[in-house]
C-alpha positions in Angstrom: 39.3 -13.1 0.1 39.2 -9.5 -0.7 38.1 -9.9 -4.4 35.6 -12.9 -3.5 33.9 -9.6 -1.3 34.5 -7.0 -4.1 33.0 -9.3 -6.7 29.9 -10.3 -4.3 29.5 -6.4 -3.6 29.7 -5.8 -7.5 27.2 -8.3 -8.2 24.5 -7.0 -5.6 24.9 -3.7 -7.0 24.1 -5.3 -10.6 21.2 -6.9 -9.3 19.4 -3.8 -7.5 18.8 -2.2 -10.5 17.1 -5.4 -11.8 15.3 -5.5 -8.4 13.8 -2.2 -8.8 12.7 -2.7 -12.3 10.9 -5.7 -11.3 9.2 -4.1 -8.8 7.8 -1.2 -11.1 6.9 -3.6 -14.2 5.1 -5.6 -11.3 2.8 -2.3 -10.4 2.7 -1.7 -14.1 1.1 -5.0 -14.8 -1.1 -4.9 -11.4 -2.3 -1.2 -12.9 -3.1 -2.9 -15.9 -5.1 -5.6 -15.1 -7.5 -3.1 -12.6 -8.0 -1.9 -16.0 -8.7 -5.0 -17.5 -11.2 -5.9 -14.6 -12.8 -2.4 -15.1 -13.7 -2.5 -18.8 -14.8 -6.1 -18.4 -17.1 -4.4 -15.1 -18.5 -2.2 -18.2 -18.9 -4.8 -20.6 -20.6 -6.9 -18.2 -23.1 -3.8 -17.2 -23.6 -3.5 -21.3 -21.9 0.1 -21.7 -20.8 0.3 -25.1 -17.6 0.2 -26.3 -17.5 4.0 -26.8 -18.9 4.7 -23.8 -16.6 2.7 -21.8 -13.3 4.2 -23.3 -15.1 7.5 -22.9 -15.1 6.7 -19.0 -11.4 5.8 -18.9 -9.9 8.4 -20.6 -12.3 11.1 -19.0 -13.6 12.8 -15.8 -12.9 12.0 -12.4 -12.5 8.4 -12.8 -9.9 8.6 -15.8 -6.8 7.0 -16.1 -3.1 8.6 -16.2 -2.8 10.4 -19.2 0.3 7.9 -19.8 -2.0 5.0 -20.1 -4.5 6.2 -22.5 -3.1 4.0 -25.3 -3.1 0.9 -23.1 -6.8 1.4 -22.1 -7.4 1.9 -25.5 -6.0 -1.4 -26.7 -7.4 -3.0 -23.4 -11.1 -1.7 -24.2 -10.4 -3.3 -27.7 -9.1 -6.6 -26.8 -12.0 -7.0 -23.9 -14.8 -5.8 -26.5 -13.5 -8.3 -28.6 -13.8 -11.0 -26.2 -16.7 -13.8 -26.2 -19.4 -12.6 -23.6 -18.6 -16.7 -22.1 -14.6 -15.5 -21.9 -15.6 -12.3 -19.6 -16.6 -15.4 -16.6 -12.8 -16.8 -17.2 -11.8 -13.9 -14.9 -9.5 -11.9 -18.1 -7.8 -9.9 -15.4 -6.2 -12.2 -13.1 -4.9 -14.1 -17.1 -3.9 -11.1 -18.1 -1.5 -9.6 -14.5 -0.6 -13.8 -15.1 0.5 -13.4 -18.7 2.1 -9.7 -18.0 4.4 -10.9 -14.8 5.4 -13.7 -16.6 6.8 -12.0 -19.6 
């Protein structure tokens, strides 16, 4: 009976650091897609492409400096989306696609 409870303590401890890693890709992917639903905002409004990176990665609105890349490559896959594909809600398919990974 002893080991049964050491293993089962040993195997709760394995899975909290799991736990907590889930719980900070699932903000990262939430983060993410508010950035998603922002540049397709700006593409919707008809800000260039320039423009809108221009507004995530400066001023008062800008992102972390950590996710500059990531807006960058979300202002590039958005731009390159079919005006049509902007109605299919891209941010709730992409925090879908990114918490299922």
């Amino acid at each position: 009976m002893r080991c049964l409870s050491a293993l089962t303590i040993l195997a709760v401890m394995a899975v909290t650091p799991a736990m907590a890693a889930t719980k900070a890709e699932k903000a990262n992917c939430e983060a993410n897609a508010l950035i998603v639903q922002q540049v397709v905002e700006l593409r919707q409004a008809k800000t260039r492409k320039a423009k809108a990176l221009a507004s995530l990665i400066e001023g008062e609105n800008a992102v972390e400096e950590r996710m500059v890349p990531v807006a960058t490559g979300i202002v590039d896959w958005v731009y390159g989306l079919k005006r049509k594909e902007l109605k299919l809600d891209p941010a709730a398919s992409f925090k879908e696609a990114c918490l299922s990974y």
